[in-house]
C-alpha positions as CSV (number, residue, x, y, z in Angstrom):
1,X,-9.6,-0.6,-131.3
2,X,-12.5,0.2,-133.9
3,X,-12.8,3.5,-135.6
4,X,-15.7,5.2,-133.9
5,X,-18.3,5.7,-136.5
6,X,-18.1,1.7,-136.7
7,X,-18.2,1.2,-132.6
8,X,-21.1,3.4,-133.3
9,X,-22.7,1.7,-136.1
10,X,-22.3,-1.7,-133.8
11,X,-24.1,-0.6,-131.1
12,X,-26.6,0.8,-132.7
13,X,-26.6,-2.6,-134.5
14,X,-27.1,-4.3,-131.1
15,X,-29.9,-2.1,-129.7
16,X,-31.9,-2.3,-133.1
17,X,-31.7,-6.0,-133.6
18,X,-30.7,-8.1,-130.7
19,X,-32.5,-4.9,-128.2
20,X,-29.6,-5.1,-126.0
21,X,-29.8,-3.0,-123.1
22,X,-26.6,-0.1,-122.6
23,X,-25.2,-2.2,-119.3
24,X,-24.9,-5.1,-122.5
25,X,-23.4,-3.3,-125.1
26,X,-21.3,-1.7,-123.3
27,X,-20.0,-4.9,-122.1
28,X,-19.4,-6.1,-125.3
29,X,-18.3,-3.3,-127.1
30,X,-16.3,-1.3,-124.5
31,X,-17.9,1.7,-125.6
32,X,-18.4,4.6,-122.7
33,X,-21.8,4.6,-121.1
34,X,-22.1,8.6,-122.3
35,X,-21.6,8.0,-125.6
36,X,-23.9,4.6,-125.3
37,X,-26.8,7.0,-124.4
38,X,-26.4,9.8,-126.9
39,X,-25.9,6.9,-129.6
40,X,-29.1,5.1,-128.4
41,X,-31.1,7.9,-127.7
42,X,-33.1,7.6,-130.7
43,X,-33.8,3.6,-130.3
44,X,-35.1,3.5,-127.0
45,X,-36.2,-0.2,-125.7
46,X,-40.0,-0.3,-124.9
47,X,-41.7,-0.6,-121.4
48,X,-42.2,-4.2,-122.0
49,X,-38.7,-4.7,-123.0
50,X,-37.4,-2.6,-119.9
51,X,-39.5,-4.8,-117.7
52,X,-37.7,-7.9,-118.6
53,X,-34.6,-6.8,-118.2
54,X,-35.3,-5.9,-115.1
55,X,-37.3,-9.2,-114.4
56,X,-34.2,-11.4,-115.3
57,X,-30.8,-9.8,-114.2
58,X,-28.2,-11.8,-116.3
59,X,-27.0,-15.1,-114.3
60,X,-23.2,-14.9,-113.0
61,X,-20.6,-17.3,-115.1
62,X,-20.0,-20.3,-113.1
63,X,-16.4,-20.6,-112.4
64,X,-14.5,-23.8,-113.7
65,X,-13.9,-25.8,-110.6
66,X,-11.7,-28.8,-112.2
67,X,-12.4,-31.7,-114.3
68,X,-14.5,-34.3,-112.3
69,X,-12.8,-37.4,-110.1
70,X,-13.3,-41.0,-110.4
71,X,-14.6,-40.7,-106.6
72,X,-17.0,-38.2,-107.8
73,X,-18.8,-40.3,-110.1
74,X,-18.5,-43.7,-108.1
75,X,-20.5,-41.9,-105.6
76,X,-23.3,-40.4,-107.4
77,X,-23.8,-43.7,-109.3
78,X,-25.0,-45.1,-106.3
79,X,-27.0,-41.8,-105.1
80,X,-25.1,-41.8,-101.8
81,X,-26.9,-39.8,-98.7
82,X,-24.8,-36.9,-97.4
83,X,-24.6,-38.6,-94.3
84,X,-22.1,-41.2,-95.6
85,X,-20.3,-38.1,-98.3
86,X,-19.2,-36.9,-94.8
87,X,-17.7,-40.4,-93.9
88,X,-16.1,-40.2,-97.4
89,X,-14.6,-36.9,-97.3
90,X,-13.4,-38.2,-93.7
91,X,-11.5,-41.1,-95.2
92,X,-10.4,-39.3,-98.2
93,X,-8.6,-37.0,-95.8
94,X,-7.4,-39.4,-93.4
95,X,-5.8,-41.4,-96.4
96,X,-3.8,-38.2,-96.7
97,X,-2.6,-37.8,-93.3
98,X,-1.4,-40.9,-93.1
99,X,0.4,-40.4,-97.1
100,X,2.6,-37.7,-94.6
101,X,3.1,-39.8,-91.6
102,X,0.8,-38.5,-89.6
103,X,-0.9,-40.2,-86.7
104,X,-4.7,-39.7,-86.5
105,X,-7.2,-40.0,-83.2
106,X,-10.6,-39.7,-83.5
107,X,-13.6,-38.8,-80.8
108,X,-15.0,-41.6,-79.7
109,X,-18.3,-38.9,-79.3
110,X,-20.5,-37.9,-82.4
111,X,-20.8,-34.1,-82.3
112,X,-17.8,-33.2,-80.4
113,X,-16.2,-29.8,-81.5
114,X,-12.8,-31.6,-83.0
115,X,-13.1,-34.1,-85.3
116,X,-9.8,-35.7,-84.8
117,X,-6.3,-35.0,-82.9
118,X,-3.3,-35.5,-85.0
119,X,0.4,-36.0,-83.9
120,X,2.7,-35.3,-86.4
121,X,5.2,-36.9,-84.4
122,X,6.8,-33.3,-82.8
123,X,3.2,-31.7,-82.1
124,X,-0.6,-32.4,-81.7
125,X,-2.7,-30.9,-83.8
126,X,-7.0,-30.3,-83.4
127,X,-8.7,-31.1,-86.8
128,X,-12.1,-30.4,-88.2
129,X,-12.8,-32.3,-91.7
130,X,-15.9,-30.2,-94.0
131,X,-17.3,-31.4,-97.2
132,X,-17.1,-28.4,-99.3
133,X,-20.6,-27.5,-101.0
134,X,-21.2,-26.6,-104.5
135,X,-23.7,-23.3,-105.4
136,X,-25.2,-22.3,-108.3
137,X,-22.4,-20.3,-109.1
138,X,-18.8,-19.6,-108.1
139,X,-16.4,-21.7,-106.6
140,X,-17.2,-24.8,-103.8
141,X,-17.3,-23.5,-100.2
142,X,-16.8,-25.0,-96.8
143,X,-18.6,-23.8,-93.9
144,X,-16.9,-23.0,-90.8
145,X,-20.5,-23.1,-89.0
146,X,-20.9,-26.4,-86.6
147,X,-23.4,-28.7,-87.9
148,X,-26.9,-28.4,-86.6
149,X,-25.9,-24.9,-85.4
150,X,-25.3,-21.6,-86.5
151,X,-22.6,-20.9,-84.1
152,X,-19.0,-20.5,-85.4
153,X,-16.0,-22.5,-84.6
154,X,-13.5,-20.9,-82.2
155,X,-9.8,-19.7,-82.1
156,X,-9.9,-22.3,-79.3
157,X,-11.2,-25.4,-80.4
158,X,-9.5,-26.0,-83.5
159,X,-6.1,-25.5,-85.1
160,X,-7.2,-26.9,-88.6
161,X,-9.8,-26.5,-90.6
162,X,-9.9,-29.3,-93.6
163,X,-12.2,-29.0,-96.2
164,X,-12.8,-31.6,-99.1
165,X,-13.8,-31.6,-102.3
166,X,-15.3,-34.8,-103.4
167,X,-15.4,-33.4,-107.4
168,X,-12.2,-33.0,-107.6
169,X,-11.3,-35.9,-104.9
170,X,-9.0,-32.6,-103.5
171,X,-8.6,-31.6,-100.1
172,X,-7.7,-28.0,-98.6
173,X,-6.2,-27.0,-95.4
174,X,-6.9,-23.6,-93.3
175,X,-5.5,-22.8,-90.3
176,X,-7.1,-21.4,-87.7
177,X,-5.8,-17.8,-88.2
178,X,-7.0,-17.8,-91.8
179,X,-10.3,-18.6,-91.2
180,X,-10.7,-16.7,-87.7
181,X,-13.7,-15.0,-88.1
182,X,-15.3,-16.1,-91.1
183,X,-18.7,-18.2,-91.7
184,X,-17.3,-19.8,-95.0
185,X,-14.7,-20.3,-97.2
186,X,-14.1,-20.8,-100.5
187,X,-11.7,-23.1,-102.2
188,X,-8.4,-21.7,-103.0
189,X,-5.2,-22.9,-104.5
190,X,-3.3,-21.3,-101.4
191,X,-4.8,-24.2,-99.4
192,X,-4.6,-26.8,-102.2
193,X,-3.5,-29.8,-100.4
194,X,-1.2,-27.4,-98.0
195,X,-0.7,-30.6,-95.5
196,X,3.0,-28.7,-95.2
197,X,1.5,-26.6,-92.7
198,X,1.1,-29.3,-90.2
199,X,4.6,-30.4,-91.3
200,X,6.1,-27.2,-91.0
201,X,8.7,-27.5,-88.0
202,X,9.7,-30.1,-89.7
203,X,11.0,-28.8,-93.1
């Protein structure tokens, strides 16, 4: 840690010639708020100045979601609608369910609350396969809202929620209980790929 007369001499450093505002400095120089605004007293930042800051809060980091998958970019070379993304996060997570052994049946009905029924050979399981959606910041997330409407899924109608990242060509698996509740989740390594939780009865 630096002496204080030069923690001192920095931020006055910062206010005088990059007119940093106390939230900054402090951030940078891990120097106490009080002692920021007896330091600075006598370099205030001008109304203009003020104005900006204010104008333009400072934009959250966005968080490192992964290195980007061979899927990723075969899909955007072609522009794909998100129409068919669905059908690909579909597939890609179907490909996984049968990797474990797992028998897959599908609605014949566009729009029904389950995507699919799965037996894992001992039980039968309700799934519900979600592209996950990149913001502007922070991690992907996958809404737990029904498409077309804002109404949540139910305890009752699903035991599985699946959501896929096409980025990272990973998929992530909720159950019910975790998400109960919830409009959205975001990407986790606690669901990385957790397909043992279908399995689970039989490990």
């Amino acid at each position: 840690m630096q002496p204080k007369t030069e923690l001192r001499k920095e931020c006055v450093r910062l206010r005088v010639e990059e007119r940093l505002s106390i939230s900054a400095i402090q951030k940078k120089t891990g120097a106490s708020k009080g002692s920021l605004s007896n330091w600075l007293r006598p370099y205030p930042l001008s109304t203009e100045e003020l104005l900006q800051l204010k104008a333009a809060p400072p934009t959250p980091e966005k968080k490192n979601r992964g290195e980007e998958s061979q899927l990723h970019r075969t899909v955007f070379k072609y522009n794909t609608a998100p129409s068919h993304i669905g059908k690909i996060s579909e597939a890609a997570v179907m490909l996984r369910l049968l990797a474990h052994n797992i028998s897959v049946y599908g609605s014949p009905f566009d729009g029904d609350k389950t995507d699919w029924v799965v037996d894992t050979g001992s039980k039968l399981f309700r799934l519900q396969v979600r592209t996950a959606t990149q913001g502007k910041t922070g991690l992907p997330i996958v809404s737990l809202m029904r498409k077309h409407k804002s109404v949540r899924y139910l305890l009752e109608e699903l035991d599985f929620m699946i959501g896929f990242d096409l980025f990272t060509d990973t998929a992530y698996v909720w159950s019910n209980a975790e998400v109960s509740g919830k409009n959205t989740v975001t990407i986790c390594s606690d669901a990385l790929e957790r397909w043992d939780k279908l399995l689970a009865d039989q490990l």
